[in-house]
C-alpha positions as CSV (number, residue, x, y, z in Angstrom):
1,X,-15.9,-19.7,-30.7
2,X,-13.8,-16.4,-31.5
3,X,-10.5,-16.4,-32.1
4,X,-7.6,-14.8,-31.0
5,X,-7.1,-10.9,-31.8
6,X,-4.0,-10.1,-33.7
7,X,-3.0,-6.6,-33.3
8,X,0.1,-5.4,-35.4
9,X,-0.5,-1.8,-34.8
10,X,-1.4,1.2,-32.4
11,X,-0.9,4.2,-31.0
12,X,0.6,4.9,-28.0
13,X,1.2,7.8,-26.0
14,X,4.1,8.1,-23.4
15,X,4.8,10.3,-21.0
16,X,7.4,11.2,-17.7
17,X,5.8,11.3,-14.1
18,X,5.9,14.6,-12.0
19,X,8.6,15.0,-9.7
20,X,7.3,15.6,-5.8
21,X,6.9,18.9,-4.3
22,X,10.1,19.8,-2.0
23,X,9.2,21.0,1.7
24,X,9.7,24.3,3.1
25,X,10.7,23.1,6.9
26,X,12.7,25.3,9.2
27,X,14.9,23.3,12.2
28,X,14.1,24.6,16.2
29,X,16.2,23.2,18.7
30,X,16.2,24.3,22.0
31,X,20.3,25.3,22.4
32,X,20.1,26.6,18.5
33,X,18.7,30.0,18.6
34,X,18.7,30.8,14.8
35,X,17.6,27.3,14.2
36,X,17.8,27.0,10.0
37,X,15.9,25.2,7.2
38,X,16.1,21.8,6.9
39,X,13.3,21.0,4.1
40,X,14.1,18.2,1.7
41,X,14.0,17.8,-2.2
42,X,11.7,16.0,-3.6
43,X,12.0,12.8,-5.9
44,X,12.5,12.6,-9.9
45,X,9.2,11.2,-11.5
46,X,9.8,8.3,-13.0
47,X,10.1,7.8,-17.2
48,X,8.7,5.6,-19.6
49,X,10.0,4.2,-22.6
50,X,9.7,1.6,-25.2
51,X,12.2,-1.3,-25.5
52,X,12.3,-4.9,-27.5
53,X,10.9,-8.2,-26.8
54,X,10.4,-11.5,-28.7
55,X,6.2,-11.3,-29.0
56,X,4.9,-9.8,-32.1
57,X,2.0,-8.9,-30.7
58,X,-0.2,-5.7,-29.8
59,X,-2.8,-6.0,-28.1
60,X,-1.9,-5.5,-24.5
61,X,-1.4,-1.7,-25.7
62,X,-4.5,-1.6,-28.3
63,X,-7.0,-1.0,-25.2
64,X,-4.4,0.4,-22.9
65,X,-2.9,3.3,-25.0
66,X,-1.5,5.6,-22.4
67,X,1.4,4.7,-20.4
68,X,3.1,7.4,-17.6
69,X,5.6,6.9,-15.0
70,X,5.2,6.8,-11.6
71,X,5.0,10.3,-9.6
72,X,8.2,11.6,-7.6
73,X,7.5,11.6,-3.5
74,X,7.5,15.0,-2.0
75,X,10.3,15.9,0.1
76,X,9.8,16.0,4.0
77,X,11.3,17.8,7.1
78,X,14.8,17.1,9.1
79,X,16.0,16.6,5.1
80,X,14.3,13.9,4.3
81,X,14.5,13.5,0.1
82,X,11.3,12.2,-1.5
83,X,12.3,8.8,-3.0
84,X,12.0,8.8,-7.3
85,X,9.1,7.6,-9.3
86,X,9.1,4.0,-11.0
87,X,9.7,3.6,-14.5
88,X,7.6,2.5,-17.2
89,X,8.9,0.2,-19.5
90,X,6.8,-1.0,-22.7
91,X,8.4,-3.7,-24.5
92,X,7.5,-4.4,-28.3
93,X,9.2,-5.8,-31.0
94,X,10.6,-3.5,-33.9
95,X,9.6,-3.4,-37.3
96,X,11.5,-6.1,-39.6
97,X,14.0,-4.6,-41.8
C-alpha cells in the first residue's frame, strides 16, 4: 500500500488573462444618414493570486504548476462590452514565523 504524498514545497507560476479584443462596428439606420460607431470595449482578463487557507499541504499545485486567469470577452456591435475574465485564486498556507 503507498502512502500519502506530502508536498511542502513548489513552484508556481502565475499569471493575468488577456483582455478581449474591442469591435470596430459602425451604426446604419435608415432616418440616420451619417450613422456612427457603435463598437464595444472589450472585457478585463481576469487575475490570479495567492491567498491563505488552513491545509498545509501542496500537492494539488506540485503537478499543476501553472495557474492563469480567465480570458476577457471581446466586445461586440450596438455597444455591447465584453464581460471580464474570472479570477484565479490559489489558496496556501504561509510559512510559520
Amino acid at each position: 500500500m503507498v502512502g500519502a504524498m506530502f508536498v511542502d514545497e513548489c513552484t508556481v507560476k502565475l499569471a493575468a488573462g488577456d483582455g478581449g479584443r474591442g469591435c470596430i462596428s459602425f451604426r446604419r439606420e435608415k432616418y440616420e444618414p451619417w450613422g456612427g460607431p457603435n463598437g464595444g470595449d472589450g472585457g478585463r482578463g481576469g487575475t490570479s493570486s495567492a491567498r491563505r487557507r488552513q491545509h498545509n499541504n501542496l500537492v494539488d499545485y506540485k503537478y499543476q504548476p501553472h495557474w492563469k486567469g480567465e480570458r476577457g470577452e471581446h466586445g461586440q456591435g450596438a455597444d455591447c462590452h465584453g464581460s471580464d475574465g474570472e479570477h484565479r485564486v490559489l489558496k496556501m498556507r504561509s510559512a510559520p514565523s
